[in-house]
N, CA, C and O atoms as a MOPAC input file, in Angstrom:
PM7 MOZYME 1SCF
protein

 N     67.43600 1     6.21500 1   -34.27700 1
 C     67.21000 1     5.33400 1   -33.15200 1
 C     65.92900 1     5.77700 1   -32.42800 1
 O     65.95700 1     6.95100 1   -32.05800 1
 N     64.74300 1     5.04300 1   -32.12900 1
 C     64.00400 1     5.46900 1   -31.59100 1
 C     64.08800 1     5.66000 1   -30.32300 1
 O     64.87200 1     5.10400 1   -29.55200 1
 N     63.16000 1     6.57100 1   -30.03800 1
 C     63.33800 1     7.28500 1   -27.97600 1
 C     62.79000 1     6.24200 1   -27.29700 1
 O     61.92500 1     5.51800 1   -27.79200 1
 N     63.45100 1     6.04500 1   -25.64100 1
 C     63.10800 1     5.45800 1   -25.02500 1
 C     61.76800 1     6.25800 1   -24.00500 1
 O     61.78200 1     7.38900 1   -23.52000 1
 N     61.09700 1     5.60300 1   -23.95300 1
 C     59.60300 1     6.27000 1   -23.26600 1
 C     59.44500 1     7.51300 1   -22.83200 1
 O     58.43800 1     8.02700 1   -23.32000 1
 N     60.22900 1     8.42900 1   -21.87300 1
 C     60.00900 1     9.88200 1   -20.97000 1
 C     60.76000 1    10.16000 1   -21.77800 1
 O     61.09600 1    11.26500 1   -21.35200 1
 N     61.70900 1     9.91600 1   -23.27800 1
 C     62.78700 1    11.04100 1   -24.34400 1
 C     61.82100 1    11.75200 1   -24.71800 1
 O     62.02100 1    12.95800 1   -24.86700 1
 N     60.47500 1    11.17800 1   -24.97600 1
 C     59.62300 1    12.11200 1   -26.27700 1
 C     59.11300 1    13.73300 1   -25.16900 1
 O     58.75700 1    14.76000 1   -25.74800 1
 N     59.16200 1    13.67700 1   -23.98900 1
 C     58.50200 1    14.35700 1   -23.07400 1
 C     59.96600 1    15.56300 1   -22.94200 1
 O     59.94400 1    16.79300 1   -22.98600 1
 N     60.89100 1    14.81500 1   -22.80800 1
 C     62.53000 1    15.53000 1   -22.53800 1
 C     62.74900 1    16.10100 1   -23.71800 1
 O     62.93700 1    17.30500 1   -23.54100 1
 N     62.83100 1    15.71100 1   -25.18300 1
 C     62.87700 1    16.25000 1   -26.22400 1
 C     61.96100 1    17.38000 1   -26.74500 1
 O     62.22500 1    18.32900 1   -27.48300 1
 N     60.69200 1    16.96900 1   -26.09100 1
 C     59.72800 1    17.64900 1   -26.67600 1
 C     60.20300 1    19.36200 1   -25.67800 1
 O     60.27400 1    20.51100 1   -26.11600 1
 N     60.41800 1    18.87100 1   -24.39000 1
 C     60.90900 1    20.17500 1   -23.29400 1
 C     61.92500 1    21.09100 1   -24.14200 1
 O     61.71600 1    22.19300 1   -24.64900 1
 N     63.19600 1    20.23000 1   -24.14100 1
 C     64.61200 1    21.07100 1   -24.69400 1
 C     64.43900 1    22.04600 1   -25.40600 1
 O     64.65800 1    23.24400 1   -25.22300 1
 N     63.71300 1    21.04600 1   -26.88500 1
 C     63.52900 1    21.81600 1   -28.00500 1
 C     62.92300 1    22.97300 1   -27.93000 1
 O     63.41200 1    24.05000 1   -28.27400 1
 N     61.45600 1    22.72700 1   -27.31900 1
 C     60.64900 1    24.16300 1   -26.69700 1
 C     61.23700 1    25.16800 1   -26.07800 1
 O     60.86900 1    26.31400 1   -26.33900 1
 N     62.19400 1    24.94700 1   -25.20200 1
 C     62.40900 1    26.25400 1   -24.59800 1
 C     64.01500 1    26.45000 1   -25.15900 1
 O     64.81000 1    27.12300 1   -24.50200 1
 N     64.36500 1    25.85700 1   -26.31200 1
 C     65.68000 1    26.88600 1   -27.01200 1
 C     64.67900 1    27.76100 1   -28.14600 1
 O     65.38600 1    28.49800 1   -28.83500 1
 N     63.65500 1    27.82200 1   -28.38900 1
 C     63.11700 1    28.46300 1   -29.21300 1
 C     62.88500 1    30.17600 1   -28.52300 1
 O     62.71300 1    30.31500 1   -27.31200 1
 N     62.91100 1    31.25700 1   -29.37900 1
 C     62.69000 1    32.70100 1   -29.27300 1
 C     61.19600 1    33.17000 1   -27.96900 1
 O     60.29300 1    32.68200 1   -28.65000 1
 N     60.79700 1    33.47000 1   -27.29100 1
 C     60.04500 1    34.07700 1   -26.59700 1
 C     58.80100 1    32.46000 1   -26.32000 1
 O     57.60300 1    32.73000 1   -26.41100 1
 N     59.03800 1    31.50400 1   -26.12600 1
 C     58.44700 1    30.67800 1   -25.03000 1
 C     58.38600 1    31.03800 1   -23.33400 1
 O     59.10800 1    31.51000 1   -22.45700 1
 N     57.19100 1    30.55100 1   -23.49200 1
 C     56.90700 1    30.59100 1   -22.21300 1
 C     55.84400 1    29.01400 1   -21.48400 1
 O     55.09800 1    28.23300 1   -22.07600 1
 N     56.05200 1    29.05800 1   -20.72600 1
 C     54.96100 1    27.41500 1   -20.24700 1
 C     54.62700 1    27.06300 1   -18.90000 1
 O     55.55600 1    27.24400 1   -18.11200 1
 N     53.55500 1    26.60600 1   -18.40200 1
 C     53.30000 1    26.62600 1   -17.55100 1
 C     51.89300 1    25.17500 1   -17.43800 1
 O     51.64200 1    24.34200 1   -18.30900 1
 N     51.06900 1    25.37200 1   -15.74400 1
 C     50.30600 1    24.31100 1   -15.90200 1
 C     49.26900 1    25.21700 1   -15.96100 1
 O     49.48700 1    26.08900 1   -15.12000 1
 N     47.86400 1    25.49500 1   -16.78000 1
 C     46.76800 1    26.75000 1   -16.72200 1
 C     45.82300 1    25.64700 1   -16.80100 1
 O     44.68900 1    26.08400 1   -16.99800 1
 N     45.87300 1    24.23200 1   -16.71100 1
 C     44.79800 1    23.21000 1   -17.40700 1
 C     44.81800 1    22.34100 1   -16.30100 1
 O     43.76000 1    22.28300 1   -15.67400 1
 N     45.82900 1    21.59700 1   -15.87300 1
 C     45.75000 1    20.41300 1   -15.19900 1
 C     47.55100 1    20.32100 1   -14.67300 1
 O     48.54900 1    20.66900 1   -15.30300 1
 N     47.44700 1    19.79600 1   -13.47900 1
 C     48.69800 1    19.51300 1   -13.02600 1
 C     49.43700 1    18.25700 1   -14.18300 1
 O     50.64700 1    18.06600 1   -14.05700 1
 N     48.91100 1    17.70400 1   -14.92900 1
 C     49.76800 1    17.16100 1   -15.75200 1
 C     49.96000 1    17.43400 1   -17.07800 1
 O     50.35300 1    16.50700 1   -17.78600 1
 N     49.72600 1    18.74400 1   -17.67300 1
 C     49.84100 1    19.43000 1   -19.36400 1
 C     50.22600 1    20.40800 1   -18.72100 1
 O     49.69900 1    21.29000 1   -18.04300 1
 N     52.02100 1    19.90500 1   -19.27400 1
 C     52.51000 1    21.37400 1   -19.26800 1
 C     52.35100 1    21.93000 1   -20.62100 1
 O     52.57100 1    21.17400 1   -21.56800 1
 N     51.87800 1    23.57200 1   -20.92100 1
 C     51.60200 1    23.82700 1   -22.04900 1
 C     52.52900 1    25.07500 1   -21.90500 1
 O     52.79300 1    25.90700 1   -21.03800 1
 N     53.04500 1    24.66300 1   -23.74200 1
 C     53.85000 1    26.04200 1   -24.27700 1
 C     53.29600 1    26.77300 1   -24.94800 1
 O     52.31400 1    26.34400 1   -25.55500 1
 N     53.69100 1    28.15100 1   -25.11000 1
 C     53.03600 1    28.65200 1   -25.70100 1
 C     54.44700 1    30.08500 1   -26.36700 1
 O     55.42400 1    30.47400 1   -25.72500 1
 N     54.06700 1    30.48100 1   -27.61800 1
 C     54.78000 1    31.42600 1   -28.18200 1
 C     53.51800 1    32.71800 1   -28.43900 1
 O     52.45400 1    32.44600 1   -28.99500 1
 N     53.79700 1    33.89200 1   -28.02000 1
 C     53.57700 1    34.82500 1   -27.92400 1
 C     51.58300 1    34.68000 1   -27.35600 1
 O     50.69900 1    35.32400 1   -27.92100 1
 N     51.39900 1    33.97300 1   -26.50200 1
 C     49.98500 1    33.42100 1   -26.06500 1
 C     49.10900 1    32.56500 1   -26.62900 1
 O     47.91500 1    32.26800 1   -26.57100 1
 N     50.42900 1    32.17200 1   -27.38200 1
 C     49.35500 1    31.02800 1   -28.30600 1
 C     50.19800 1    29.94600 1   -28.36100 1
 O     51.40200 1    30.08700 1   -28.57600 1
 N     49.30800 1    28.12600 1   -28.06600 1
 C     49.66100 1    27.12500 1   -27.56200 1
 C     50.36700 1    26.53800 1   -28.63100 1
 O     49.56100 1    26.48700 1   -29.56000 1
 N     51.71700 1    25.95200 1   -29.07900 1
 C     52.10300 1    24.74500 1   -29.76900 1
 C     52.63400 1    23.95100 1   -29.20300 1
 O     53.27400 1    23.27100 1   -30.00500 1
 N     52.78600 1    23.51700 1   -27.93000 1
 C     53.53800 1    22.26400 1   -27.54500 1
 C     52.39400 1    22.35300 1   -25.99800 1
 O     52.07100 1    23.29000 1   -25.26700 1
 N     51.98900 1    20.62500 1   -26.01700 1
 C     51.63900 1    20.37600 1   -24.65000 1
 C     51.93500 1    18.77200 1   -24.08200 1
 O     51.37400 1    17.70300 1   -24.32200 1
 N     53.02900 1    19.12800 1   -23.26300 1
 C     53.79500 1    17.71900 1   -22.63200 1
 C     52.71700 1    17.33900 1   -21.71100 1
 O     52.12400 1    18.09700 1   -20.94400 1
 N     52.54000 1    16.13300 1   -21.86500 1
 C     51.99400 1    15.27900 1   -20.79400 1
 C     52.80100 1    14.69600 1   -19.64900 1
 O     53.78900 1    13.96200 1   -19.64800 1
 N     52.15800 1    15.18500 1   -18.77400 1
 C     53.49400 1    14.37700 1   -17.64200 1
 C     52.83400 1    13.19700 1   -16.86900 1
 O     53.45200 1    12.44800 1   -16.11200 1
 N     51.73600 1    13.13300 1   -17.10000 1
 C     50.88900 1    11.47200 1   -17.15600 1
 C     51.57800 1    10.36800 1   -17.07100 1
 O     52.06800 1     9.94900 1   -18.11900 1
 N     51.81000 1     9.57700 1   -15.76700 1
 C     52.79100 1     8.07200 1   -15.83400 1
 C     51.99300 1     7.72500 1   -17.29600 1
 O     52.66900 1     7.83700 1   -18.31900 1
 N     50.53100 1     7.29400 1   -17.42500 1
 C     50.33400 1     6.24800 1   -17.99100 1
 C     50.18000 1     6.79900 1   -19.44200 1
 O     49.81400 1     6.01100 1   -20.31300 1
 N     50.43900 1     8.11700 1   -19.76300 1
 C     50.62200 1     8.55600 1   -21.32000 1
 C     51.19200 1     9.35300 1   -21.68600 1
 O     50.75900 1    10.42500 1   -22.10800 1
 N     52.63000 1     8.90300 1   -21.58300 1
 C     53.47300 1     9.63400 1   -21.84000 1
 C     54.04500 1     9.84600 1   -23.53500 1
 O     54.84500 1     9.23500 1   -24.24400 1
 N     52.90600 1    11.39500 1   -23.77100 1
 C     53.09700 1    11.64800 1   -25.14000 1
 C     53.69000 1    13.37100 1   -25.35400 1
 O     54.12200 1    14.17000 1   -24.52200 1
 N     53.56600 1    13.43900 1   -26.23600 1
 C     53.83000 1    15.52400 1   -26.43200 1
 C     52.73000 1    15.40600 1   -27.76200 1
 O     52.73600 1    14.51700 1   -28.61400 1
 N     51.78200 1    16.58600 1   -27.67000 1
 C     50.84300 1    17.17200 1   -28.40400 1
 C     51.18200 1    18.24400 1   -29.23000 1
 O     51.34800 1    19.29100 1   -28.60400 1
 N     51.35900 1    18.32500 1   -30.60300 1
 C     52.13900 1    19.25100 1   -31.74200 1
 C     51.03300 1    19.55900 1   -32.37100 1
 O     50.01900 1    18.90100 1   -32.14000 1
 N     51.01400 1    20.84100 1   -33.48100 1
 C     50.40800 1    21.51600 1   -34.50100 1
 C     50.72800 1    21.15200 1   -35.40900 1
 O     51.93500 1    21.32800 1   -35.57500 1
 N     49.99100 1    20.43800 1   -36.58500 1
 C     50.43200 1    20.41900 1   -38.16400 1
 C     49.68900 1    20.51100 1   -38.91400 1
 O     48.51200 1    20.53500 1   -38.55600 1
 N     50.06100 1    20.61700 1   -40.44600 1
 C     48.93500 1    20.97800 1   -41.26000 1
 C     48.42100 1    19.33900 1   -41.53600 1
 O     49.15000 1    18.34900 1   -41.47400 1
 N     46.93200 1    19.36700 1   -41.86200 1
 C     46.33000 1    18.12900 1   -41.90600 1
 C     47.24000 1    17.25500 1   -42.53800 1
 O     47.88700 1    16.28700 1   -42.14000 1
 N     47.14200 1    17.76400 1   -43.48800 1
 C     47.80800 1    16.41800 1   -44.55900 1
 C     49.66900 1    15.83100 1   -44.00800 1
 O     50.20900 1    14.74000 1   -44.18700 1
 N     50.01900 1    16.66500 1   -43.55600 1
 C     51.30700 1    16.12700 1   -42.56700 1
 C     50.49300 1    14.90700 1   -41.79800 1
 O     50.40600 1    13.73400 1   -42.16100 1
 N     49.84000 1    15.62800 1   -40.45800 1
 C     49.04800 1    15.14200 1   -39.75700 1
 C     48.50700 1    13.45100 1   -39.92300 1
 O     48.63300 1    12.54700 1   -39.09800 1
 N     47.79400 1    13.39800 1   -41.46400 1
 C     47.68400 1    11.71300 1   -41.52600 1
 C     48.23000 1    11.30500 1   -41.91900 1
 O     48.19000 1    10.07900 1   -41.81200 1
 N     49.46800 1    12.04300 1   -42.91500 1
 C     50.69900 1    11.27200 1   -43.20900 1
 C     51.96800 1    10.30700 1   -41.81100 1
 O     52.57700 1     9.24100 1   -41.72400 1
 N     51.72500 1    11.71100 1   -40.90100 1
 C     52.25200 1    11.16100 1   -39.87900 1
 C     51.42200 1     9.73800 1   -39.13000 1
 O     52.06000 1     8.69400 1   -38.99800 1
 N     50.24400 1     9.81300 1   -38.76100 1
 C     49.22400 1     8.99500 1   -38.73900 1
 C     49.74100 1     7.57800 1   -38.96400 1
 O     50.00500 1     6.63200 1   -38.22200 1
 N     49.79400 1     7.85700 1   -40.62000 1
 C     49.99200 1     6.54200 1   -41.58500 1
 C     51.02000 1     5.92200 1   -41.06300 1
 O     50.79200 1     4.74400 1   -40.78700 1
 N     52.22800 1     6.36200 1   -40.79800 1
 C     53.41400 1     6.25500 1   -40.84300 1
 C     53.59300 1     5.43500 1   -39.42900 1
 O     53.97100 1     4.26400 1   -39.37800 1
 N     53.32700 1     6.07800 1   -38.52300 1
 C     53.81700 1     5.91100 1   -36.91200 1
 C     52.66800 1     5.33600 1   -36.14800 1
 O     51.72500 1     6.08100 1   -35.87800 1
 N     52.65500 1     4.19900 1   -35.80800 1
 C     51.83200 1     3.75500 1   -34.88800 1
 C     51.23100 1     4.46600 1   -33.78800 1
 O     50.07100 1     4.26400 1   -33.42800 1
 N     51.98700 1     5.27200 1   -33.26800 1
 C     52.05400 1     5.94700 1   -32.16200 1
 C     52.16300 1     7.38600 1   -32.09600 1
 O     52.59800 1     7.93800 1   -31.08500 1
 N     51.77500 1     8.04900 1   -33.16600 1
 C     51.13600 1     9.34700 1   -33.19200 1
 C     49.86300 1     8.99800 1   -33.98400 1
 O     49.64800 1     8.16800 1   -34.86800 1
 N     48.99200 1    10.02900 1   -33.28900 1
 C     47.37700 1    10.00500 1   -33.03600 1
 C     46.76100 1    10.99700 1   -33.34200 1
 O     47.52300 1    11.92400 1   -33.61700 1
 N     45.52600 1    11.28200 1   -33.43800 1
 C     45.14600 1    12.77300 1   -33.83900 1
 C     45.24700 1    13.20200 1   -32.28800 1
 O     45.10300 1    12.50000 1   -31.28700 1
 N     45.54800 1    14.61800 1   -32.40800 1
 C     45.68600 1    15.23500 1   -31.10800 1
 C     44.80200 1    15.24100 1   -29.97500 1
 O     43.59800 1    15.25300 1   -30.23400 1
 N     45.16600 1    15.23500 1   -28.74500 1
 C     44.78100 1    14.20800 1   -27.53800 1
 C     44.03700 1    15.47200 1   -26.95600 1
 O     43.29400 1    15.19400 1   -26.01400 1
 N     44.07600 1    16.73300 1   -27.29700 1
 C     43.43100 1    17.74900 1   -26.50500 1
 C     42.98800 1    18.87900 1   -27.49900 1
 O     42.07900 1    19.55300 1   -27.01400 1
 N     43.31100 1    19.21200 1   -28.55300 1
 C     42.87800 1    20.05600 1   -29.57000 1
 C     42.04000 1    19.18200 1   -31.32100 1
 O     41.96000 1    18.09000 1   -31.88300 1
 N     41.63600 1    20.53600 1   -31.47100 1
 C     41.54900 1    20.47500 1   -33.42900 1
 C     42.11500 1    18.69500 1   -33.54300 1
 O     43.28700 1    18.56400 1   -33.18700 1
 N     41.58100 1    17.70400 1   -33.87900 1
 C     42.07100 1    16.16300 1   -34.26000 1
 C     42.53100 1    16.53600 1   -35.84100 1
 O     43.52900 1    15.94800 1   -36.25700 1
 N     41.90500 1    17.40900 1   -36.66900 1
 C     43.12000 1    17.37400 1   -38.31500 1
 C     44.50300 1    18.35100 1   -37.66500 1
 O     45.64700 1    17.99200 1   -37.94400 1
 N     44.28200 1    19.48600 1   -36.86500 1
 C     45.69200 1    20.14800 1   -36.75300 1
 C     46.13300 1    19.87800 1   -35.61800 1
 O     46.87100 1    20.76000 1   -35.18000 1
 N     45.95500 1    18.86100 1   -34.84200 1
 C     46.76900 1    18.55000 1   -33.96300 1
 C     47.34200 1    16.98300 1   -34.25800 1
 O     46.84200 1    16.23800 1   -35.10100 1
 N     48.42900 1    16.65400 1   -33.44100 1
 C     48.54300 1    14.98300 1   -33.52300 1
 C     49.46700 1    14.91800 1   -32.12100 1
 O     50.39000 1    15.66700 1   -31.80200 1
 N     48.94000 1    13.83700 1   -31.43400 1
 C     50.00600 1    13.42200 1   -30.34100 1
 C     50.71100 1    12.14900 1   -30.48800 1
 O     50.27600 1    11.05800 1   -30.85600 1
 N     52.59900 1    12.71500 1   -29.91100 1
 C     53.38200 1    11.82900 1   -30.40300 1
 C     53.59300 1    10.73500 1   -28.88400 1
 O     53.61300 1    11.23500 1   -27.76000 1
 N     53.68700 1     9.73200 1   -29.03900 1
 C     54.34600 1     8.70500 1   -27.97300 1
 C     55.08200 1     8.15400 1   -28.41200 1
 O     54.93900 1     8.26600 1   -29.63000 1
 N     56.24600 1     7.28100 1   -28.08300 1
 C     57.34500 1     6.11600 1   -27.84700 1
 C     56.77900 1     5.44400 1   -28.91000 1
 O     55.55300 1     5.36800 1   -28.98700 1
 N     57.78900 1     4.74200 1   -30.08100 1
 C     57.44400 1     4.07200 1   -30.92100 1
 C     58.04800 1     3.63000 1   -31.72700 1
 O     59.24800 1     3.82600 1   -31.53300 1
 N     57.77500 1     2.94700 1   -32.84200 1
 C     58.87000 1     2.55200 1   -33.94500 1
 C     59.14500 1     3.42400 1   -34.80400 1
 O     58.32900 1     3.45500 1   -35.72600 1
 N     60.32100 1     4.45600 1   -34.89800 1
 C     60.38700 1     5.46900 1   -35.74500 1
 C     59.90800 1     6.66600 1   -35.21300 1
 O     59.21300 1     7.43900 1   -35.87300 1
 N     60.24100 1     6.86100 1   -34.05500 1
 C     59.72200 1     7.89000 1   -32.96600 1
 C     61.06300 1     8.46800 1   -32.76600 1
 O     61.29200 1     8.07300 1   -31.62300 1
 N     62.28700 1     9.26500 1   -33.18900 1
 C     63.26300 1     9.61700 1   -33.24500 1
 C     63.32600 1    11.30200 1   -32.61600 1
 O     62.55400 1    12.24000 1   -32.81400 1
 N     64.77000 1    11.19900 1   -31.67100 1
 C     64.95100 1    13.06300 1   -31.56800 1
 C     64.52500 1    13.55700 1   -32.66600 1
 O     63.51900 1    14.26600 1   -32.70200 1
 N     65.38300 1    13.18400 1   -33.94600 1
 C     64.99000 1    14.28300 1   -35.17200 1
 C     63.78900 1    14.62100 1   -34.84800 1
 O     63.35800 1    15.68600 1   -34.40600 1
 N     63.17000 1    13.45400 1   -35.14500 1
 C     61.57300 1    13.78200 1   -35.38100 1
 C     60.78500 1    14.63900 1   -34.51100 1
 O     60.01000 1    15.49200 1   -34.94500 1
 N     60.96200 1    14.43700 1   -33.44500 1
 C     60.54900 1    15.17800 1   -31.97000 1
 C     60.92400 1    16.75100 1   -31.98600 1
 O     60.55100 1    17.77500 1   -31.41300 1
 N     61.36500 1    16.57300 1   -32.44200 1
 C     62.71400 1    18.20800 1   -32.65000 1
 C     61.77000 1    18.55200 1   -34.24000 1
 O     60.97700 1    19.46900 1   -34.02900 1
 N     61.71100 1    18.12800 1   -35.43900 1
 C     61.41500 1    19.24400 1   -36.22200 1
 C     59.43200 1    19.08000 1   -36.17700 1
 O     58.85900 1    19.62900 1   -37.11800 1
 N     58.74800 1    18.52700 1   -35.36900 1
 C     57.98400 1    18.50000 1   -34.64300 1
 C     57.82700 1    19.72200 1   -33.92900 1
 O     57.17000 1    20.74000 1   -34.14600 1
 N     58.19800 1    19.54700 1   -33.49000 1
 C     58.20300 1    21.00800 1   -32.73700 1
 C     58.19800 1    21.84400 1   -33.12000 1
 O     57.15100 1    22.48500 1   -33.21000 1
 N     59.33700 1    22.29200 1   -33.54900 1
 C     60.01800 1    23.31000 1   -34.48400 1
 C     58.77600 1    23.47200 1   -35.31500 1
 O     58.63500 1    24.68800 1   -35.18800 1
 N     57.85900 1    23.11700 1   -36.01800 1
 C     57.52900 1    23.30100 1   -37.08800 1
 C     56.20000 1    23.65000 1   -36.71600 1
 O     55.58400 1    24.34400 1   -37.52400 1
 N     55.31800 1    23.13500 1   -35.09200 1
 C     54.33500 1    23.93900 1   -34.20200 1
 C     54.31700 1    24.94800 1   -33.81800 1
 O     53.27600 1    25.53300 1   -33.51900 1
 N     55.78400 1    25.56000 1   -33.69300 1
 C     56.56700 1    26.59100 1   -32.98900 1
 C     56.16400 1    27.86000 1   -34.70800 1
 O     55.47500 1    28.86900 1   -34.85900 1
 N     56.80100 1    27.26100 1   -35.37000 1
 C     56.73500 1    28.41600 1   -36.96700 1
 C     54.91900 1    28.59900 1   -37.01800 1
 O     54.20600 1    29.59900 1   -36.93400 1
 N     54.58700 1    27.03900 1   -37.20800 1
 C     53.01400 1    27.71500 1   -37.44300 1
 C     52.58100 1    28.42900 1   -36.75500 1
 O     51.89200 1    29.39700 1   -37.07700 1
 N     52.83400 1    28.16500 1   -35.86900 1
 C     51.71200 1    29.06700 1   -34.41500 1
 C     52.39800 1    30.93200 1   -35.10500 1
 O     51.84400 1    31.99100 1   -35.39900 1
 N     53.09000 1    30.69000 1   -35.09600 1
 C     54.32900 1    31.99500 1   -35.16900 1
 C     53.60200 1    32.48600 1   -36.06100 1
 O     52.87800 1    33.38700 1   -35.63700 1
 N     53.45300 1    32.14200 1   -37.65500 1
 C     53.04300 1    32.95200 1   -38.34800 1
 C     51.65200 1    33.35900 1   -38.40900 1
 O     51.25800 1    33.56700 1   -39.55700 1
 N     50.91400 1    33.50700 1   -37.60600 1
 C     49.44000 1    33.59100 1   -37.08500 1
 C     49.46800 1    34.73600 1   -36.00100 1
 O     48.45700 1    35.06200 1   -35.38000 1
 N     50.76100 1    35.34800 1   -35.81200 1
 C     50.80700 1    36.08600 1   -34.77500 1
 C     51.32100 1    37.83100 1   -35.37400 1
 O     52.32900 1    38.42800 1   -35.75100 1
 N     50.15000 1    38.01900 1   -35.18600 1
 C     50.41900 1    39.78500 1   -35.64900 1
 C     52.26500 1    40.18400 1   -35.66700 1
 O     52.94800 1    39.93500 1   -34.67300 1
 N     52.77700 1    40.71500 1   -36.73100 1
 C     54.15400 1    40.70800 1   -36.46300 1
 C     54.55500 1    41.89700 1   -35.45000 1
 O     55.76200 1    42.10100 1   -35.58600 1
 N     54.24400 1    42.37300 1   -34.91500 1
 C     54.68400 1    43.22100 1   -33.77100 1
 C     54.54100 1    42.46100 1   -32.43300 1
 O     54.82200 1    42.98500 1   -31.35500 1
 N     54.05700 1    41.10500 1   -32.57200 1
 C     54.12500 1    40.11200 1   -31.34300 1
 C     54.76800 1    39.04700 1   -31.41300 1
 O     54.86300 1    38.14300 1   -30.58200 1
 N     55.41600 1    39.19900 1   -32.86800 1
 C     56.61600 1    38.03600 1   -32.88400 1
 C     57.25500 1    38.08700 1   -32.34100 1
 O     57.47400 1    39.15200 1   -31.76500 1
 N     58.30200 1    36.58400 1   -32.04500 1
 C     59.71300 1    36.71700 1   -31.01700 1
 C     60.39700 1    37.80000 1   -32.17700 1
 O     59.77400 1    38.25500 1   -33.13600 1
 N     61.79500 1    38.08400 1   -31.85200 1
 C     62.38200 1    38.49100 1   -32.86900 1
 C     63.58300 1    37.73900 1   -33.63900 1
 O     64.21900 1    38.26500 1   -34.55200 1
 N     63.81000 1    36.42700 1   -33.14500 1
 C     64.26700 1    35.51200 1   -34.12800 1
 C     63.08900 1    34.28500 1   -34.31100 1
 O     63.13100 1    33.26100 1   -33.63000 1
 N     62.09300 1    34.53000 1   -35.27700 1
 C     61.89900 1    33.07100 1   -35.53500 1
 C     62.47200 1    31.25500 1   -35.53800 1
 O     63.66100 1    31.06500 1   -35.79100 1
 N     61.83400 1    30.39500 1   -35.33500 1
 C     62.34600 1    29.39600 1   -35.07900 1
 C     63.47200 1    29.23200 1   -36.48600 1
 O     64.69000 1    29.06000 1   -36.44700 1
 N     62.49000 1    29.36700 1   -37.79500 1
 C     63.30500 1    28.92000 1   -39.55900 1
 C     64.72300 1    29.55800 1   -39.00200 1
 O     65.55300 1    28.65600 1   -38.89000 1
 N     65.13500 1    30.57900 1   -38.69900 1
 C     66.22800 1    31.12800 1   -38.21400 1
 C     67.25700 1    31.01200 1   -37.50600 1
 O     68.34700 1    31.51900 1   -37.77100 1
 N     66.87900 1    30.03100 1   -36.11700 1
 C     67.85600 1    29.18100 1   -36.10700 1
 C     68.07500 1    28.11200 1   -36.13800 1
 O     69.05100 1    27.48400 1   -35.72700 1
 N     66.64600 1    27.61700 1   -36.93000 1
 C     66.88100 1    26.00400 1   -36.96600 1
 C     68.40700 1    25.37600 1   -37.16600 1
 O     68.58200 1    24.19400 1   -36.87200 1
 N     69.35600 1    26.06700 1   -37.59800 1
 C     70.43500 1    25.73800 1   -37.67900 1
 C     71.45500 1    24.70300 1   -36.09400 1
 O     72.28600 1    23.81500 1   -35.89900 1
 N     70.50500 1    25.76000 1   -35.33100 1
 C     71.41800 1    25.33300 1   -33.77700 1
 C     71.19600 1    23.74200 1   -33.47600 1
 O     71.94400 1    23.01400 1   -32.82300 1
 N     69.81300 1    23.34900 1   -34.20800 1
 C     69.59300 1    21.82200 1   -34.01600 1
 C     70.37900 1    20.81500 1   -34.49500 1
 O     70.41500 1    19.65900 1   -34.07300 1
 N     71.21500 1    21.44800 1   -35.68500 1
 C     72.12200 1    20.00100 1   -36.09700 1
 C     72.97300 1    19.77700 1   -35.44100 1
 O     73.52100 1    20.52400 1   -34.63100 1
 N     73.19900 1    18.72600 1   -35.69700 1
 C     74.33500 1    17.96100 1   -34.58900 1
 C     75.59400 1    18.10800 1   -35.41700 1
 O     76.66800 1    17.68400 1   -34.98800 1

């Protein structure tokens, strides 16, 4: 079922902060709230009335696959346009989707991070807690 307009912003929140050593704040603008895992950014909610999207990490070729697919994800609205993409309200704009979205900004960023600055449960680890 696709999200109704402020879900993708609420989903994009939840998911972020059940993940291992997040943290987020505003360091940019009173409207990007940005997450970040161990000082490094994968999730940035827009709290913008008029664009209400969430900004994710992926590898390119996800990236224009997603593109292709969804009207309403874009190359990313504030970073890298191949490794970023921002999601908004749309046809086929689903929790799942929003959720392993995340999740999957959350791992990349992760494995880029010297392992003595990892959380100590990676996201792959409990992706489990997400099923319904």
């Amino acid at each position: 079922m696709t999200l109704p307009d402020t879900d993708v912003q609420l989903v994009g929140r939840r998911t972020a902060m059940r993940l291992p050593g997040v943290s987020h704040g505003y360091p940019l603008t009173e409207f990007l709230d940005v997450y970040k895992v161990a000082d490094k950014v994968f999730l940035i909610v827009t709290d913008d009335p008029a664009n209400l999207i969430v900004t994710v990490k992926v590898p390119p070729e996800r990236g224009r696959a997603l593109q292709r697919n969804h009207e309403t994800i874009t190359p990313g609205r504030y970073f890298d346009k191949r490794h970023w993409v921002s999601v908004g309200t749309g046809p086929g704009i689903t929790e799942d989707l929003v959720e392993s979205l995340v999740i999957d900004s959350y791992d990349a960023v992760v494995e880029n991070v010297p392992l003595w600055k990892r959380p100590k449960y990676p996201a792959k680890s409990i992706n489990s807690h997400f099923q319904r």
